[in-house]
DSSP file (Angstrom, degrees, kcal/mol; ACC not computed):
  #  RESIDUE AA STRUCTURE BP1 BP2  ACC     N-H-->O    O-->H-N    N-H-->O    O-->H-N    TCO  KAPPA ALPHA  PHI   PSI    X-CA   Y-CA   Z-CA
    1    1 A X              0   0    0      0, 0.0     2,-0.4     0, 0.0    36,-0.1   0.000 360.0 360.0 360.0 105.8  -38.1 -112.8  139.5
    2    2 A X        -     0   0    0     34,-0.1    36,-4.3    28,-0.0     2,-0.5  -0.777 360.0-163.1 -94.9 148.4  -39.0 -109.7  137.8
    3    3 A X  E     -a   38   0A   0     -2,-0.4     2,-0.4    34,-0.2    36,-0.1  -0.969  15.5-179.1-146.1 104.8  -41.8 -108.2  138.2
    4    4 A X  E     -a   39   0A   0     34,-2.0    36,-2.2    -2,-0.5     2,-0.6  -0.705  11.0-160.6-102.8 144.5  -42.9 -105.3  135.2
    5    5 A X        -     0   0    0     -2,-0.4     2,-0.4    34,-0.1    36,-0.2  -0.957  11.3-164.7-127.2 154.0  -46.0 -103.0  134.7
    6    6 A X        -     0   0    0     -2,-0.6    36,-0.4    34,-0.2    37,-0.2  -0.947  23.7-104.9-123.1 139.9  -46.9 -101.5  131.4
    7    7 A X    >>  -     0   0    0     -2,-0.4     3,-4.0    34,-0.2     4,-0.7  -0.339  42.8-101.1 -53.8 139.0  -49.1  -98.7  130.5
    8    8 A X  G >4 S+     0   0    0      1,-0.3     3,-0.8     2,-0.2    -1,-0.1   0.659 108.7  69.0 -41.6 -24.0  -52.1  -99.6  129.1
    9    9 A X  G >4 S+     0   0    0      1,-0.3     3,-0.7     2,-0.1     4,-0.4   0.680  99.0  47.9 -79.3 -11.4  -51.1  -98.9  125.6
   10   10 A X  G <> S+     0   0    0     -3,-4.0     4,-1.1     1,-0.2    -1,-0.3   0.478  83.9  83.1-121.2  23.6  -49.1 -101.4  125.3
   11   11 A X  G << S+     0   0    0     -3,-0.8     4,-0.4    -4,-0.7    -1,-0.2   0.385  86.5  62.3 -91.5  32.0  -50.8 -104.1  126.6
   12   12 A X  T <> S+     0   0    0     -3,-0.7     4,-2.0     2,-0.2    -2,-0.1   0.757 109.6  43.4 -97.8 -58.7  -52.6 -104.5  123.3
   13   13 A X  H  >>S+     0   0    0     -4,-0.4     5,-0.8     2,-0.2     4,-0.7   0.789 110.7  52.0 -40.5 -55.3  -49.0 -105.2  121.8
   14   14 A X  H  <5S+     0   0    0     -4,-1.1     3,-0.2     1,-0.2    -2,-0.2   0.951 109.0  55.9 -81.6 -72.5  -47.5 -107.6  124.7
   15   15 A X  H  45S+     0   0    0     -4,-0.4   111,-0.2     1,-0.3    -2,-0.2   0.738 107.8  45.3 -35.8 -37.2  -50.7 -109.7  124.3
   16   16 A X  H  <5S-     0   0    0     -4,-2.0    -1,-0.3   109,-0.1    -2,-0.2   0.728 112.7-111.6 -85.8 -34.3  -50.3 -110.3  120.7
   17   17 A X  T  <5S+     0   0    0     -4,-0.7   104,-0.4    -3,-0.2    -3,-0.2   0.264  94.4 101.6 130.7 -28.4  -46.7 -111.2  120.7
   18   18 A X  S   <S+     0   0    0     -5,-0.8    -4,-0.2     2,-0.0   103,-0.2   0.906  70.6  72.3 -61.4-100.8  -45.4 -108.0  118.8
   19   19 A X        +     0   0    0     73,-0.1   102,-0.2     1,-0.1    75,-0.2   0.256  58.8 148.2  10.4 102.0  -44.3 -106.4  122.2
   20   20 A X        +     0   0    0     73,-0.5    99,-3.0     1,-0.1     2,-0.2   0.564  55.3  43.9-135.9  21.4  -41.0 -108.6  123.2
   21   21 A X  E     -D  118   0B   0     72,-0.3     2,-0.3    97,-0.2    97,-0.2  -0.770  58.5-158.5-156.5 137.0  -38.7 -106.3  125.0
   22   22 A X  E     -D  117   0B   0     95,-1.6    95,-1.5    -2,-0.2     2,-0.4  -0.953  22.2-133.1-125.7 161.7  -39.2 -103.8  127.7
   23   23 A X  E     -D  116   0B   0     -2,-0.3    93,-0.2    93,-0.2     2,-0.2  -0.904  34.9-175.2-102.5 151.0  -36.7 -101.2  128.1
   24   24 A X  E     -D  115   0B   0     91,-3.0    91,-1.4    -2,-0.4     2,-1.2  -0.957  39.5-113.7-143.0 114.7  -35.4 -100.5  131.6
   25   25 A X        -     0   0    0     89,-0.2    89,-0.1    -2,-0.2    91,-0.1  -0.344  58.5-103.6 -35.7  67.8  -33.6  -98.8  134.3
   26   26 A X        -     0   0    0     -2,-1.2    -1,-0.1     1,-0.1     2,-0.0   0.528  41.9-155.4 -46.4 135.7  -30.9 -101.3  135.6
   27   27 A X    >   -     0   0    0     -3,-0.1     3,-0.6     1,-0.1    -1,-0.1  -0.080  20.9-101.4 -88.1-173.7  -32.2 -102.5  138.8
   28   28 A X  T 3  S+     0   0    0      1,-0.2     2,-0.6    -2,-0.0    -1,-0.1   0.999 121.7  36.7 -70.0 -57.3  -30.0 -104.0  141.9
   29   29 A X  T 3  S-     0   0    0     -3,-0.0    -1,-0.2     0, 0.0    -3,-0.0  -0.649  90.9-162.9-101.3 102.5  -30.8 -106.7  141.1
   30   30 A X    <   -     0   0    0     -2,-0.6    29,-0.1    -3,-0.6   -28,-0.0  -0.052  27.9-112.1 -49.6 127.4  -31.1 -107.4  137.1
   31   31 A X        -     0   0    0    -30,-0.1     2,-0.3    27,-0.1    28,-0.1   0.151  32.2-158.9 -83.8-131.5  -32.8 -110.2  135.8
   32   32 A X    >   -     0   0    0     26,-0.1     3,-0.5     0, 0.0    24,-0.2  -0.865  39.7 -59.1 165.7 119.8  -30.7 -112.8  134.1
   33   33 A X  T 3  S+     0   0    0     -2,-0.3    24,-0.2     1,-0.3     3,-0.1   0.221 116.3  15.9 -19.4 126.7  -31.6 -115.5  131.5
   34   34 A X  T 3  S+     0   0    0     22,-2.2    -1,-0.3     1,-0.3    23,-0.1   0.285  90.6 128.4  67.2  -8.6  -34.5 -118.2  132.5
   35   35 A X  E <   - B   0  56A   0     21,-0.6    21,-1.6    -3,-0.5     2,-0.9  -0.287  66.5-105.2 -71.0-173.2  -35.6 -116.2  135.2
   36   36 A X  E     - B   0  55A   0     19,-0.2    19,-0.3    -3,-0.1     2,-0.2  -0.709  27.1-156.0 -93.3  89.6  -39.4 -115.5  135.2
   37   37 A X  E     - B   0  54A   0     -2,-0.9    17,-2.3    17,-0.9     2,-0.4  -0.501   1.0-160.9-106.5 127.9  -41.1 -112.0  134.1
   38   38 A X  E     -aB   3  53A   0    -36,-4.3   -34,-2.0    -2,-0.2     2,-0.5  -0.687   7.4-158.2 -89.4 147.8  -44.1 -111.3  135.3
   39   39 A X  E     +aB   4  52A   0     13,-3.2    12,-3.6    -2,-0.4    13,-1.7  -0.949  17.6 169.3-137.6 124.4  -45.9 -108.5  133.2
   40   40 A X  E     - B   0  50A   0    -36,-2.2     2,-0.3    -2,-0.5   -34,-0.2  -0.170  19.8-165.6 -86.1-172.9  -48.7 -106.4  134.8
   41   41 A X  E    S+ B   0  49A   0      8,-0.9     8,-3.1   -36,-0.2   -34,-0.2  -0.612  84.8  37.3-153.2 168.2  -50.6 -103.3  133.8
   42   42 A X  S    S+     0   0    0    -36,-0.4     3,-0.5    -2,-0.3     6,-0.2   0.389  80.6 173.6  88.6  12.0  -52.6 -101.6  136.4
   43   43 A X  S    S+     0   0    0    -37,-0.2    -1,-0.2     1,-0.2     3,-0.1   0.210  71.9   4.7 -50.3 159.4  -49.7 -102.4  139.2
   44   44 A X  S    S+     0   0    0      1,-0.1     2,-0.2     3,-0.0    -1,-0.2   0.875 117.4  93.6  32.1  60.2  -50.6 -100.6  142.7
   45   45 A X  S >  S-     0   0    0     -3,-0.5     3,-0.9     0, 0.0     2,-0.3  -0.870  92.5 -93.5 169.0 136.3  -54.0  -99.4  141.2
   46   46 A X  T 3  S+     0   0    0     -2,-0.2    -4,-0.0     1,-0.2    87,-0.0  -0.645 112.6  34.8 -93.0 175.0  -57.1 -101.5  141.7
   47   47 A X  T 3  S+     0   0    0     -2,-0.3    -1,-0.2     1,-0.2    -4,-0.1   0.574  77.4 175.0  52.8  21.3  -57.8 -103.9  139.1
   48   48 A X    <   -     0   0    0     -3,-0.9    84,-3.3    -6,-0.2     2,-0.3  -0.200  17.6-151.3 -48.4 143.3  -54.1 -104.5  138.5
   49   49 A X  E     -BC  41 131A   0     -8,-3.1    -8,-0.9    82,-0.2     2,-0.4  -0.790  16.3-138.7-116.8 179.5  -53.9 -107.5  135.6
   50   50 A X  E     -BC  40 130A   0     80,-2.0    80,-1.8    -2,-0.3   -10,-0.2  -0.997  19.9-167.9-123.2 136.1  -51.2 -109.9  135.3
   51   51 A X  E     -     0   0A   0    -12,-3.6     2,-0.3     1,-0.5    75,-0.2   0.675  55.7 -41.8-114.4 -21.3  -51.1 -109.8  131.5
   52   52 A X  E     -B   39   0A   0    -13,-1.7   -13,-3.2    78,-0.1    -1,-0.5  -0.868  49.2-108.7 170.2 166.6  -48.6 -113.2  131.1
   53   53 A X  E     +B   38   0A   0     -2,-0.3     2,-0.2   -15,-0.2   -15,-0.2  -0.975  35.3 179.2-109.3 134.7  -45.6 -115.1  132.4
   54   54 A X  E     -B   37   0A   0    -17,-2.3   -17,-0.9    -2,-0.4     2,-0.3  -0.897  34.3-122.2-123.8 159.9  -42.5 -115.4  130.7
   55   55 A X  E     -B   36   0A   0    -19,-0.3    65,-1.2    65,-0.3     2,-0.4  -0.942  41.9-120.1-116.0 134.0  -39.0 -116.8  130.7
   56   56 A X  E     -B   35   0A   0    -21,-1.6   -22,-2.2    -2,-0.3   -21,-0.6  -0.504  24.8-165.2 -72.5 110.2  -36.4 -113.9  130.4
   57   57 A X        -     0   0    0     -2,-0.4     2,-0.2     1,-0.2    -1,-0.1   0.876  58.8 -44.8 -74.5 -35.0  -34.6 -114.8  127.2
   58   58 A X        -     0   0    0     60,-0.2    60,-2.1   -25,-0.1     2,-0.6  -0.876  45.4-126.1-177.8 176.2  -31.8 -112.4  127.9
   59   59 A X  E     -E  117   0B   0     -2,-0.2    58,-0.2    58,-0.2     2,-0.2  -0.946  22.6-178.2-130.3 136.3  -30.9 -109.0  128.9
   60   60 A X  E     -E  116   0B   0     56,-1.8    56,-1.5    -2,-0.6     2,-0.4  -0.656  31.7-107.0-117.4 164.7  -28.5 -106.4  126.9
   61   61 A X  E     -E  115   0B   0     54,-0.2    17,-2.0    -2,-0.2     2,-0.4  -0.775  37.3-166.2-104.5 146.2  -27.4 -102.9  127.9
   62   62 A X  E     +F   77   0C   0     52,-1.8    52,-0.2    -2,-0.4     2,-0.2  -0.947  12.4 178.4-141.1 137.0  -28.9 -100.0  126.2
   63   63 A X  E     -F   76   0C   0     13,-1.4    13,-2.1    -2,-0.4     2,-0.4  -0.974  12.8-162.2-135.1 146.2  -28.2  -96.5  125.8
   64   64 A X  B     +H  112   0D   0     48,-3.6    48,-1.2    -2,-0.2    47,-0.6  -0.975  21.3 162.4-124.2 152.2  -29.7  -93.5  124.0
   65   65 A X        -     0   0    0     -2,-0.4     9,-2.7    46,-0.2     2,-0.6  -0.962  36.5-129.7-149.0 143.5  -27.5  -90.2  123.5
   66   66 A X  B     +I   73   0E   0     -2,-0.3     7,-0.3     7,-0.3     3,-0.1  -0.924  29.2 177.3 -95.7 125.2  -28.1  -87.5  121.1
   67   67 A X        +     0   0    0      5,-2.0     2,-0.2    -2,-0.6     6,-0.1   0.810  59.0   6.2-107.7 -27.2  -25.0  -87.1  119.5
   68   68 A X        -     0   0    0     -3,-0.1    -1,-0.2     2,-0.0    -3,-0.0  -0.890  68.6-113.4-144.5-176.0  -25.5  -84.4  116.9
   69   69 A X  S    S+     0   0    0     -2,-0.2     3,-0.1    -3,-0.1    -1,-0.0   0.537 105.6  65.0 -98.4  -1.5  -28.7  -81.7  115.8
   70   70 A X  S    S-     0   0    0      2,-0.0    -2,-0.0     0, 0.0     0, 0.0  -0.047 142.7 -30.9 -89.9-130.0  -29.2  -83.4  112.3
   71   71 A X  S    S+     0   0    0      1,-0.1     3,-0.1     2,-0.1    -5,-0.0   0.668  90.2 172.8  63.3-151.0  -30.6  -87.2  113.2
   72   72 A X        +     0   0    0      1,-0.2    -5,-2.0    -3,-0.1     2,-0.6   0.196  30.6 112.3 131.3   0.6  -28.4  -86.6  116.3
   73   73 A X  B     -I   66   0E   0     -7,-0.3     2,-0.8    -6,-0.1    -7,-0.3  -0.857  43.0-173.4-111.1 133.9  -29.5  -89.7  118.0
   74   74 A X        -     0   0    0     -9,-2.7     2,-0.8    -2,-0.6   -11,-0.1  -0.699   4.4-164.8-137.0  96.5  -27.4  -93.1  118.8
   75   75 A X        -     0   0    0     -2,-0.8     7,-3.4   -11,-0.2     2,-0.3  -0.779   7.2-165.2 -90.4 136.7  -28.7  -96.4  120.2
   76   76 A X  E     -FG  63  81C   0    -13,-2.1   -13,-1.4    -2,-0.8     2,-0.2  -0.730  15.2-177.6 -92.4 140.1  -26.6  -98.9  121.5
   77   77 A X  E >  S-FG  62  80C   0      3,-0.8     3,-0.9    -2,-0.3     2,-0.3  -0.756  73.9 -44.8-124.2 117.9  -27.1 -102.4  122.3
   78   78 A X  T 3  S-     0   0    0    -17,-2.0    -2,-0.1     1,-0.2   -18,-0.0  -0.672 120.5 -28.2  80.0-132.5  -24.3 -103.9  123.7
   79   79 A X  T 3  S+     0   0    0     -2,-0.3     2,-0.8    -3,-0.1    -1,-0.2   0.167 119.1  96.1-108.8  26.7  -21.2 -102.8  121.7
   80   80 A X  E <   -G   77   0C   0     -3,-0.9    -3,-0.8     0, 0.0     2,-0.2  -0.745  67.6-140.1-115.6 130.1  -23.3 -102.4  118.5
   81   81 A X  E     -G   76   0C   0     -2,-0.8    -5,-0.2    -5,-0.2     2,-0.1  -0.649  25.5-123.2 -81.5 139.3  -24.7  -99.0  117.3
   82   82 A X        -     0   0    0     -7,-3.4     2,-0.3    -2,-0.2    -7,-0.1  -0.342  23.6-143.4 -63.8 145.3  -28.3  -99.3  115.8
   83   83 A X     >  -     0   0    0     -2,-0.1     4,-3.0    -9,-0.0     5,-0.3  -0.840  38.0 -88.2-101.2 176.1  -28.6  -97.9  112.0
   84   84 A X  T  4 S+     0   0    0     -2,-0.3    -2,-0.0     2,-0.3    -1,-0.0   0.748 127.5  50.4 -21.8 -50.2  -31.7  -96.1  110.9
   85   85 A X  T >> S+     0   0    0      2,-0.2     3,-6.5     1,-0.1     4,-1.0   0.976 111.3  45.2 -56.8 -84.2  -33.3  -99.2  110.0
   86   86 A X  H 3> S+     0   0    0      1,-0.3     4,-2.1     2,-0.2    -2,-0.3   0.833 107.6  54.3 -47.8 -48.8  -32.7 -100.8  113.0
   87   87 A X  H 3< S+     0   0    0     -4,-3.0     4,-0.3     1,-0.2    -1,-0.3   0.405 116.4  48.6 -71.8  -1.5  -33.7  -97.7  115.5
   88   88 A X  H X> S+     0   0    0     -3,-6.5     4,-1.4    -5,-0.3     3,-1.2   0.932 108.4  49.2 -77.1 -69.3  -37.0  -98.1  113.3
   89   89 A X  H 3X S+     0   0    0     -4,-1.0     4,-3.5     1,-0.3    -2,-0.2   0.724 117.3  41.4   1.0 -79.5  -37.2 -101.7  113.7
   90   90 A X  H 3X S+     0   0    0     -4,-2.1     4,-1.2     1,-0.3    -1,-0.3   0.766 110.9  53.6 -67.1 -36.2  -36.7 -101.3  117.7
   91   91 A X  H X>>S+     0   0    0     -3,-1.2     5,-1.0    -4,-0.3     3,-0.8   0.959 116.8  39.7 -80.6 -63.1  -39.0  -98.3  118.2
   92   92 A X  H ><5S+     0   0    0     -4,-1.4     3,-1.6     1,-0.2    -2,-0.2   0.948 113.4  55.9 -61.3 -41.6  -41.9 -100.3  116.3
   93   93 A X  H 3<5S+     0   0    0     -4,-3.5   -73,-0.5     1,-0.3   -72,-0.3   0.780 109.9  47.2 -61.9 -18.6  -40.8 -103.7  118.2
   94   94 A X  H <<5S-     0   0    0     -4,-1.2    -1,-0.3    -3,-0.8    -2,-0.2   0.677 132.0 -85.1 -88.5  -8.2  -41.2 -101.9  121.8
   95   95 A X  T <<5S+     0   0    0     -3,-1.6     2,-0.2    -4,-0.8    -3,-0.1   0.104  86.7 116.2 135.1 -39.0  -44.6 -100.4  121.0
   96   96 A X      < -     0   0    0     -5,-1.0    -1,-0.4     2,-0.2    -2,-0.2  -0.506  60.4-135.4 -74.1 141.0  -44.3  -97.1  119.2
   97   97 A X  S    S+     0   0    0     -2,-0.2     2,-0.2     4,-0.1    -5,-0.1   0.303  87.4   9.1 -57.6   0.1  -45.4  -96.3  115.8
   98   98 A X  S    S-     0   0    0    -10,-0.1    -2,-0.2   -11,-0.1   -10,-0.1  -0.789  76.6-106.3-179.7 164.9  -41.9  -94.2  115.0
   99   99 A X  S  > S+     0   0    0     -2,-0.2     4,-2.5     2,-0.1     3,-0.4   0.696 116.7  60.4 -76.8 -34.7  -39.0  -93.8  116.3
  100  100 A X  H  > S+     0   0    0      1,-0.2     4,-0.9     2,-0.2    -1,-0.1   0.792 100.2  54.2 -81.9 -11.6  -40.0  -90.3  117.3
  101  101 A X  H  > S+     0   0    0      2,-0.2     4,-0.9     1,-0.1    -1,-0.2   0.530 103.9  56.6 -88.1  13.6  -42.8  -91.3  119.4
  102  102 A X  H >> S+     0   0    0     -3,-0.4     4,-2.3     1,-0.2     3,-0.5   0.871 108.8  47.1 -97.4 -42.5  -40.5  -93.5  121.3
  103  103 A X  H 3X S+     0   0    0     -4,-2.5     4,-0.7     2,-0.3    -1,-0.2   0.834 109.2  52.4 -65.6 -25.3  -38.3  -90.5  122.0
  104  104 A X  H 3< S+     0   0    0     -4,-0.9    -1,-0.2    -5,-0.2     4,-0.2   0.819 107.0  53.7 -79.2 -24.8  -41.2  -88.4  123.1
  105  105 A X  H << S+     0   0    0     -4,-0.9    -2,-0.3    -3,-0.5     3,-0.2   0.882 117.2  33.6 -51.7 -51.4  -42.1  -91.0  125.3
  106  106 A X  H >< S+     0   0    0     -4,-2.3     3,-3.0     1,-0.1     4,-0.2   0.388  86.1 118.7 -70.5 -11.2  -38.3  -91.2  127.2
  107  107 A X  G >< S+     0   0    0     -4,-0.7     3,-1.5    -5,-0.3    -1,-0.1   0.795  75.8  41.8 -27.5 -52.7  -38.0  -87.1  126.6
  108  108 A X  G 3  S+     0   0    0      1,-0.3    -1,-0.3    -3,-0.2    -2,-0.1   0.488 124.0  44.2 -78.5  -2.9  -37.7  -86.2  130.7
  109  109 A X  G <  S+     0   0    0     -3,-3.0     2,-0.4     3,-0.0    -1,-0.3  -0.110  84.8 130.7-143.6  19.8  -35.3  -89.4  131.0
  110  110 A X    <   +     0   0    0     -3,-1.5   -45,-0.1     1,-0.2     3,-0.0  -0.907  50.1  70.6-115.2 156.1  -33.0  -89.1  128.0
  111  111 A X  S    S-     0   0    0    -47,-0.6     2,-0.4    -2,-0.4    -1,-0.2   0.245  85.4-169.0  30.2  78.3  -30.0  -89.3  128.5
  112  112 A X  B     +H   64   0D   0    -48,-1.2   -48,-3.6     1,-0.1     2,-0.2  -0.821  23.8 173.1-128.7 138.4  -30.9  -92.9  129.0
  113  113 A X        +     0   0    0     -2,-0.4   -50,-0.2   -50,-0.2    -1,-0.1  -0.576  43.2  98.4-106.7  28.0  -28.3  -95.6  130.6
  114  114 A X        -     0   0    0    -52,-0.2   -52,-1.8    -2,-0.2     2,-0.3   0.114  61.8 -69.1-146.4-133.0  -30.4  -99.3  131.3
  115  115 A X  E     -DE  24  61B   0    -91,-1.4   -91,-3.0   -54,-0.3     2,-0.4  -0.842  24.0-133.2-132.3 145.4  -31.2 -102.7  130.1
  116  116 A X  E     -DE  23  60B   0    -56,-1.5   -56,-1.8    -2,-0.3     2,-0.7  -0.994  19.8-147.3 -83.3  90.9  -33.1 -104.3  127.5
  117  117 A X  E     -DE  22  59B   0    -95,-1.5   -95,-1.6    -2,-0.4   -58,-0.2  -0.798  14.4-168.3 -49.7  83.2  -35.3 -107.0  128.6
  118  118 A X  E     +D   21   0B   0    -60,-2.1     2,-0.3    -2,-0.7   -97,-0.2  -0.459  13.9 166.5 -89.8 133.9  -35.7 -109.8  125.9
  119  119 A X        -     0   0    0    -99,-3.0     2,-0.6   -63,-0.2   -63,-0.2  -0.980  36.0-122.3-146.5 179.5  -38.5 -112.5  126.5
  120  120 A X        -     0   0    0    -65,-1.2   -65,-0.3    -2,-0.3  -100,-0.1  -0.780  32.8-119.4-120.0  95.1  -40.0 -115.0  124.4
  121  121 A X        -     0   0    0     -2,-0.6     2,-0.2  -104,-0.4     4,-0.1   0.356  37.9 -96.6 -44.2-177.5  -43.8 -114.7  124.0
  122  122 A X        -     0   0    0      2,-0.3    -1,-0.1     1,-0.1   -68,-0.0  -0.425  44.2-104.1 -88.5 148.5  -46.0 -117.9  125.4
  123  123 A X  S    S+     0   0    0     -2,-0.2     2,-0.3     2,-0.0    -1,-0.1   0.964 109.5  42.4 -26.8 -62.5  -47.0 -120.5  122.0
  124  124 A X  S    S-     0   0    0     -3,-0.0     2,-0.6     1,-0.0    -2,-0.3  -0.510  95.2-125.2 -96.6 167.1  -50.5 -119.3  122.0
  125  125 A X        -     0   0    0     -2,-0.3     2,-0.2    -4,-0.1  -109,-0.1  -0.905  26.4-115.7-111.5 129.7  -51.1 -116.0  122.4
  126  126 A X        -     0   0    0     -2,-0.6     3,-0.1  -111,-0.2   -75,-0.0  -0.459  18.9-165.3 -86.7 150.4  -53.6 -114.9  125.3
  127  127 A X  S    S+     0   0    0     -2,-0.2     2,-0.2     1,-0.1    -1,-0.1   0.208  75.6  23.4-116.0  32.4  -56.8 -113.3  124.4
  128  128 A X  S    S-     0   0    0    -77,-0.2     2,-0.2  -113,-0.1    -1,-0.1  -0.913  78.1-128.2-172.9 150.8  -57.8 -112.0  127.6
  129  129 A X        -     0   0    0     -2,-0.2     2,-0.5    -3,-0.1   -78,-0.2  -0.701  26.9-118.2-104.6 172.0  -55.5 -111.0  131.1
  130  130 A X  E     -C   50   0A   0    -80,-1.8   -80,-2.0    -2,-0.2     2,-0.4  -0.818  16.8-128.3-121.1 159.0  -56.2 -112.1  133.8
  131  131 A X  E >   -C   49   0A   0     -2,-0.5     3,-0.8   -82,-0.2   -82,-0.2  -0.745  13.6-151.6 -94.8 138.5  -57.3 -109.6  137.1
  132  132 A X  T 3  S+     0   0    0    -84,-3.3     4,-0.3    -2,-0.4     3,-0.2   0.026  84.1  78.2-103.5  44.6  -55.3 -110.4  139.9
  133  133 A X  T 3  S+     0   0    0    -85,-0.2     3,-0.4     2,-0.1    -1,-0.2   0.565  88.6  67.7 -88.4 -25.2  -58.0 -109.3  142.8
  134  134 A X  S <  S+     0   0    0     -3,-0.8    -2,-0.1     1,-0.3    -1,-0.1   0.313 100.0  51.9 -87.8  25.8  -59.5 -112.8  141.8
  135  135 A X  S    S+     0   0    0     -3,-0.2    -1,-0.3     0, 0.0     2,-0.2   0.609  94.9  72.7 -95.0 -34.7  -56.5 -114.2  143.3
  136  136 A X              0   0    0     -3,-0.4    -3,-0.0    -4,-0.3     0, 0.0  -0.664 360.0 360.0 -88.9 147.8  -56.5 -112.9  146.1
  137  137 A X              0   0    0     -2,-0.2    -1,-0.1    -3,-0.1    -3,-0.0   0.025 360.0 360.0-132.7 360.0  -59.0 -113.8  149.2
């Protein structure tokens, strides 16, 4: 059962369906195809939401490396190196408007080692999240 939080910008993204991926730090325990991912925003923070449920379609290994100073960057997923295209592709699909704002986002954490977290948004798309204090009593 995984259990994610997102920054607020990108629960705009994750709500619409565009958002379908998180990248991640492999945990102890990873999740693993069919499980259930929960995605928050606001986690430990009052007014934490729970923003949907999903079933984890699968999870791939990811790395980013700068390999040289021109372009100098190489994503992996799996055994396959991204091209250009694709590292666009993936940078818009996770949230960012470029590729370079996804790297300015990861800066203090590249080198980075982890998982790719695939789900498959819900049919309908929700148009509101829900606050989980009105779950609790």
């Amino acid at each position: 059962m995984g259990i994610y939080n997102f920054e607020s910008r990108f629960v705009p993204f994750i709500l619409s369906g565009e958002k379908t991926h998180t990248i991640r730090a492999t945990r102890r325990y990873s999740d693993k195809p069919g499980n259930m991912l929960h995605l928050y925003t606001g986690l430990r923070h009052p007014g934490a939401r729970l923003l949907m449920r999903v079933a984890c379609l699968r999870v791939e290994e990811i790395s980013i490396r700068k390999v040289n100073r021109d372009f100098g960057w190489e994503i992996r997923i799996g055994d396959q190196v991204l091209d250009a295209d694709e590292v666009a592709d993936l940078a818009h699909r996770d949230g960012f408007e470029c590729f370079g704002d996804m790297l300015d986002f990861w800066k203090d954490l590249l080198p980075f080692t982890g998982q790719i977290i695939h789900w498959k948004p819900p049919n309908r798309v929700l148009k509101r999240s829900y606050d989980i204090r009105s779950k609790v009593r």
